[in-house]
DRENFI-142213 format. One record per residue (C-alpha): z, y, x; residue in three letters. Coordinates in nm, 4 decimals, decimal comma, m for minus. Layout:
// DRENFI-142213
- Z Y X ala
...
//
This chain:
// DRENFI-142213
- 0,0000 0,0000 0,0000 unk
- m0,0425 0,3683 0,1470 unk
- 0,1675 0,6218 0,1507 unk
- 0,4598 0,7498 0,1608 unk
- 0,2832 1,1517 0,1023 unk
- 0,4229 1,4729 0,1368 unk
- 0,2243 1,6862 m0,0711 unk
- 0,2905 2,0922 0,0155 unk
- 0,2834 2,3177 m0,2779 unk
- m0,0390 2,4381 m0,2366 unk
- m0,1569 2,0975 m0,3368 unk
- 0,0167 2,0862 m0,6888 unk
- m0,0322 2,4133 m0,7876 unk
- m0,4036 2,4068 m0,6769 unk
- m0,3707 2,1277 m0,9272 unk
- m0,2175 2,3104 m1,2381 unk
- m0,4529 2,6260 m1,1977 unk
- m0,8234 2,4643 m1,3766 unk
- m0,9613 2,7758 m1,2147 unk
- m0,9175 2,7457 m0,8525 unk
- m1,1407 2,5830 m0,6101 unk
- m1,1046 2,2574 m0,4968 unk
- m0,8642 2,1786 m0,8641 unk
- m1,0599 1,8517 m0,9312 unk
- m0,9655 1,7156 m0,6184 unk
- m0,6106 1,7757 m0,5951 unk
- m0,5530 1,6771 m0,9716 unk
- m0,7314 1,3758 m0,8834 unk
- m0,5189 1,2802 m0,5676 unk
- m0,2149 1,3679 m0,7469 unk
- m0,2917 1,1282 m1,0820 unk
- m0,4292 0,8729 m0,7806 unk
- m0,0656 0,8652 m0,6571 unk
- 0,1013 0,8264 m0,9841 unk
- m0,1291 0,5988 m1,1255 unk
- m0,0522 0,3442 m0,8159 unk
- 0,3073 0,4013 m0,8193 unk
- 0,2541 0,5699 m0,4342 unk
- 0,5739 0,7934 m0,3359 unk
- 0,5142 1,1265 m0,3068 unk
- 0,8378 1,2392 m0,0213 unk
- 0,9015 1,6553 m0,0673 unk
- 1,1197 1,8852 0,0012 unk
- 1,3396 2,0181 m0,2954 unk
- 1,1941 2,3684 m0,1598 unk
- 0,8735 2,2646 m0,3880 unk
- 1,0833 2,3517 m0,7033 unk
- 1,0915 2,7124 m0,6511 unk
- 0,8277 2,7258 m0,4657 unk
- 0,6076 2,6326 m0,7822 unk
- 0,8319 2,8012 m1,0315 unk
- 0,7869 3,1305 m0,8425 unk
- 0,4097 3,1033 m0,7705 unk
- 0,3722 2,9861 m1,1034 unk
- 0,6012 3,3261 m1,3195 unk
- 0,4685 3,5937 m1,0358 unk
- 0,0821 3,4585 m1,1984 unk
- 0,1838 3,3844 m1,5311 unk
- 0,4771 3,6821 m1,6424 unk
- 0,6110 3,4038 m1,8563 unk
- 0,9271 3,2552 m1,7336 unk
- 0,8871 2,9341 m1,9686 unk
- 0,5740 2,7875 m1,8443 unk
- 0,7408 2,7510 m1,4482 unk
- 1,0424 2,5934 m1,6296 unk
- 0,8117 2,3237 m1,7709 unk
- 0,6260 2,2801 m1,5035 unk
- 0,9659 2,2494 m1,2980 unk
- 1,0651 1,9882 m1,5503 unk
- 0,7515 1,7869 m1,5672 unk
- 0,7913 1,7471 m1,1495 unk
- 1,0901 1,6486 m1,1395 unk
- 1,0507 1,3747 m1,4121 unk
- 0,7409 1,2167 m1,2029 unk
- 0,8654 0,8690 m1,1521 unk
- 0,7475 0,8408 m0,7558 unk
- 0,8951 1,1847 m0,6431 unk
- 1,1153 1,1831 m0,3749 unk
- 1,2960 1,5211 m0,3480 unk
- 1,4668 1,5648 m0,0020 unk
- 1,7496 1,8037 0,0682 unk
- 1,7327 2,0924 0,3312 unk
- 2,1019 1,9711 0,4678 unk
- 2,1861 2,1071 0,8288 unk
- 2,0230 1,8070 1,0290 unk
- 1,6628 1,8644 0,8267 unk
- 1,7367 2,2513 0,8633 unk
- 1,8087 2,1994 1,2678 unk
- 1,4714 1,9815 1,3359 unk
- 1,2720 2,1954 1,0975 unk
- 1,4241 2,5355 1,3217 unk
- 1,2680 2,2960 1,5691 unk
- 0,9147 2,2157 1,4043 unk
- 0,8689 2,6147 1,3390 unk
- 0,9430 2,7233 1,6919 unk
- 0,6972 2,4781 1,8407 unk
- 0,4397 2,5198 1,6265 unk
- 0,5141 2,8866 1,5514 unk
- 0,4195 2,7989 1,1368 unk
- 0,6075 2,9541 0,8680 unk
- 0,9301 2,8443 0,7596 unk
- 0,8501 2,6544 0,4324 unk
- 0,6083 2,4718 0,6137 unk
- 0,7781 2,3710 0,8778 unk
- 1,0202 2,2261 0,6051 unk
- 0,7356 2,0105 0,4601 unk
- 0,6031 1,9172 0,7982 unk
- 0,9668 1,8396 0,8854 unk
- 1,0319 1,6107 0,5496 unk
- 0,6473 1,4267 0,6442 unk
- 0,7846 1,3783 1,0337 unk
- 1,1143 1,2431 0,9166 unk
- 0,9663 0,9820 0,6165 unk
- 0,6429 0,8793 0,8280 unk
- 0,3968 1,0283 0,5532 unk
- 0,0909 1,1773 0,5453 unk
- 0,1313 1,5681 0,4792 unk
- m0,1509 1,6707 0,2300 unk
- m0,1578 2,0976 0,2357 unk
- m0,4768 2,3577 0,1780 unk
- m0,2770 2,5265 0,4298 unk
- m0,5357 2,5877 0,7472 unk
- m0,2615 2,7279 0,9382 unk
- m0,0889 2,4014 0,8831 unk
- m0,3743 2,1909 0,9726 unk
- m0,4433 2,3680 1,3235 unk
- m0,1181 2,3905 1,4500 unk
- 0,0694 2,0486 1,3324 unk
- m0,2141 1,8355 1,4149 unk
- m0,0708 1,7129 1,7545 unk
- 0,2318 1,5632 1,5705 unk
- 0,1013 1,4983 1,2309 unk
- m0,2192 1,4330 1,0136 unk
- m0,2571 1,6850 0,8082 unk
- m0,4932 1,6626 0,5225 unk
- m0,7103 1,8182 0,2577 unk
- m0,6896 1,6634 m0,0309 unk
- m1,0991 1,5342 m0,0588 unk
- m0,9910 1,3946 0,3019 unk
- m0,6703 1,1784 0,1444 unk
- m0,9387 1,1115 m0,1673 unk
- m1,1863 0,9321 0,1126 unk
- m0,8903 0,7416 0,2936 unk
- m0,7979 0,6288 m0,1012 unk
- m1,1354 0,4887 m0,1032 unk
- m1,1486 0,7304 m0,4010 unk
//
């Protein structure tokens, strides 16, 4: 079976919005990993994350709450805690790879569960490829065989 995947933000709310780019293909991957019972290992940082992205776009505070709700209620989510051990290696993971903090959290939570760490992040791509493998969603598609 493949997995475990660490799926950044990006990913699931590319997803949700029907009118960004690439939303076929990351609503796709996510239903993939559902449908096959395939753990999906992220931080609890997604929560707000989403929720935020989600009411900044939308102005209406219910639809990130059910959104929020419907993730957490996926049967093959994983949510990880930022406790001080994650938080140390992922001070770590930033100043190495000089990324932003949140994504050094999800890098971080992909190092620490041996999964693949699916982002539309670029910056994430170039400078964690060394110690992970990044990948764009129509990438985890093809190694699917999807």
């Amino acid at each position: 079976m493949p997995g475990p995947y660490t799926v950044d933000a990006s990913v699931f709310l590319n997803a949700f919005n029907v009118h960004e780019a690439g939303q076929p293909d990351s609503q796709r991957f996510l239903a993939h990993l559902q449908a096959e019972a395939i753990p999906i290992v992220v931080p609890t940082l997604l929560l707000p994350e989403v929720s935020a992205t989600i009411a900044r776009g939308s102005g209406d505070p219910a639809l990130p709450r059910q959104f929020v709700a419907a993730l957490i209620r996926l049967p093959h989510l994983v949510l990880v805690s930022l406790d001080t051990a994650l938080a140390r290696q992922t001070a770590e993971v930033a100043a190495l790879h000089r990324v932003r903090g949140s994504d050094a959290v999800y890098a971080t939570v992909a190092l620490r569960f041996g999964s693949t760490l699916v982002t539309l992040d670029r910056e994430q791509h170039n400078r964690l490829a060394s110690v992970l493998t990044p990948r764009y969603p129509p990438a985890a598609l093809s190694e699917l065989g999807l």
